[in-house]
N, C-alpha and C positions, 0 to 999 in steps of 0.2 A: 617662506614667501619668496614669490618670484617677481621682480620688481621689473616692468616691461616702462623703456622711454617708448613712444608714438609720433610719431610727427611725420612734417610733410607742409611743403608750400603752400601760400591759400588757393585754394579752388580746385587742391589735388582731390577731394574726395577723404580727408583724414577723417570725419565725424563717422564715414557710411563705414567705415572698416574698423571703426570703433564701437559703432553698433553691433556690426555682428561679432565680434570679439566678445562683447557683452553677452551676448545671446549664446556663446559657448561655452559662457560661466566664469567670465573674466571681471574683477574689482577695475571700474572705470572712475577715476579721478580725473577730471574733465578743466582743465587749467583754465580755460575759458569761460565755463559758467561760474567758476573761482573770481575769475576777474570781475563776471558782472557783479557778485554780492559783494564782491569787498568793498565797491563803489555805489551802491546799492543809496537809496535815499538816507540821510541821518546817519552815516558811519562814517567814521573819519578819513576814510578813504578817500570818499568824493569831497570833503571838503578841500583835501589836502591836494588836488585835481582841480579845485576852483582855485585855490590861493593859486596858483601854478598859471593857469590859463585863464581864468575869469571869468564872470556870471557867464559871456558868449557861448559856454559849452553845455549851459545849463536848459533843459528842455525846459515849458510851460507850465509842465505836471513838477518841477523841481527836480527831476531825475537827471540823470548823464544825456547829453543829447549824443550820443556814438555817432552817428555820419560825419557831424559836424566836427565833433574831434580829432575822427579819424582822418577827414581831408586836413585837418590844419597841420596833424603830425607825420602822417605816413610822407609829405614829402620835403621833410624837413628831420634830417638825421638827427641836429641837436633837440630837438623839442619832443622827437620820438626817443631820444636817451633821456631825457626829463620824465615823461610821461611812464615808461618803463621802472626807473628807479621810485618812482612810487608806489606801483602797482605789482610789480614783483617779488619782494620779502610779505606783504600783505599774502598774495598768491600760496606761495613757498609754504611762509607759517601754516594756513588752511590745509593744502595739502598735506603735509605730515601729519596731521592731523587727524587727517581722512583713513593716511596708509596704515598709521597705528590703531585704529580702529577696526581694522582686516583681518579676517584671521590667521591663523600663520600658517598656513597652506597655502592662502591664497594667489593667483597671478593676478596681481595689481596692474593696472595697466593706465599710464599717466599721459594722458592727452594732454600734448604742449608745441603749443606751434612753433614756438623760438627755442625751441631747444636745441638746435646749432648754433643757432645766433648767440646764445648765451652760457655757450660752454658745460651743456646741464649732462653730456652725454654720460660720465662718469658716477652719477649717482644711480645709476639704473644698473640692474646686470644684463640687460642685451637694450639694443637701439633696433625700433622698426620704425623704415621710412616709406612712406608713398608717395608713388610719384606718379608725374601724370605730363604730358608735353604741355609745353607751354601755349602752346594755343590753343587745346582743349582747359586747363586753368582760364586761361583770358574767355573761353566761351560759356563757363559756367558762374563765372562773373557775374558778367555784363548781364546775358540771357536770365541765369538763371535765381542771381543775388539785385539783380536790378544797379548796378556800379556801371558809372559810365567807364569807357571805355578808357579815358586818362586815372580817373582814380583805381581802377582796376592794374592799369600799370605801375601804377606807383606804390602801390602794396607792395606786389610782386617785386619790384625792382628793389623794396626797402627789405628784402627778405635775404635768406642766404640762396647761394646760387645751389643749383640743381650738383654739381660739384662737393662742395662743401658738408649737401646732407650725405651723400655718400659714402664720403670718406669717413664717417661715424654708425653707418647702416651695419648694423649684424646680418639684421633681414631685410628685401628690398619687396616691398610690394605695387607690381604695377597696376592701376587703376585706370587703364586707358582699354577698357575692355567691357563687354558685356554684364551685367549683377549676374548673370548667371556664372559667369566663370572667375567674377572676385568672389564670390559664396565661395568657392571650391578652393580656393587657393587662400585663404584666412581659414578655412578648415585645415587644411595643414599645415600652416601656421601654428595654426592652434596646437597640433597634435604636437610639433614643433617644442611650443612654449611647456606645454605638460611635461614632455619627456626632459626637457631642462630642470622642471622645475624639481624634479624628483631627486636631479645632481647638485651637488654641493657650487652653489652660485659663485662668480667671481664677488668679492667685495671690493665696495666702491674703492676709487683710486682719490688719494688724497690731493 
């Protein structure tokens, strides 16, 4: 098993080159749709989310209300370290879960957005980062996730800097390009990832 980290700042495009990684027969453990169920209605997740922040975060329907949480944390570094150390070992526990579920061939591949931010680089046997400039991120925001333009910044600004993901990249995939020519260049990625997987992996560093 070849155990692939993913990442990449918000509005780099990490889902779409996730996608076709999928599509070339890659195990996607997806951190994010991890996060929604672990908070999901009636799991201790989300209660332990309301003790923390209060009814305020709670939608009509009972659920997580996410914008509203997200403006309250993303510009507030101690409330986004709160809201994290709940959500993370929940996350964490799921996905292992998932990987030992995989077969042992497989290139797993862990979709996780803070995976800089959160020192995760060393459980993976390679790091791939996408990147994308920052004013295309801030255009497909605003445009395309519907975020104004200050909550859009302060995501980004609450993330690791463009820097940071680098210095942990094995592979660097740029996404400031046409779908036609990120098809092509996640294709040999891909070929990339198989031809690793076939070598005797680093093991994680303690």
């Amino acid at each position: 098993m070849l155990k692939v980290g993913l990442t990449g700042g918000i509005g780099a495009g990490k889902s779409e080159v996730s996608r076709l990684l999928v599509e070339c027969g890659a195990v996607l453990i997806d951190a994010d749709r991890i996060a929604r169920e672990v908070v999901a209605p009636g799991t201790p997740g989300l209660a332990a989310v309301v003790d923390a922040f209060g009814d305020e975060v709670l939608a009509p329907d009972g659920g997580l209300d996410r914008p509203r949480l997200g403006a309250l944390v993303f510009a507030d570094p101690e409330k986004l370290a709160l809201l994290n150390s709940i959500v993370h070992p929940l996350v964490g526990a799921r996905s292992r879960e998932l990987e030992e579920a995989a077969a042992e061939d497989a290139v797993v591949v862990h979709d996780v957005p803070l995976l800089t931010e959160n020192g995760l680089a060393p459980l993976y046997d390679l790091v791939i980062v996408v990147e994308a400039a920052p004013e295309t991120r801030l255009y497909r925001l605003v445009r395309l996730r519907g975020m104004t333009e200050e909550d859009a910044r302060a995501r980004m600004a609450a993330q690791a800097t463009r820097e940071q993901r680098r210095e942990i990249a094995d592979i660097v995939i740029d996404n400031d390009v046409p779908l036609d020519a990120l098809e092509r260049r996640v294709k040999d990625v891909w070929a990339e990832l198989l031809h690793r997987s076939q070598a005797s992996p680093r093991p994680p560093q303690e």
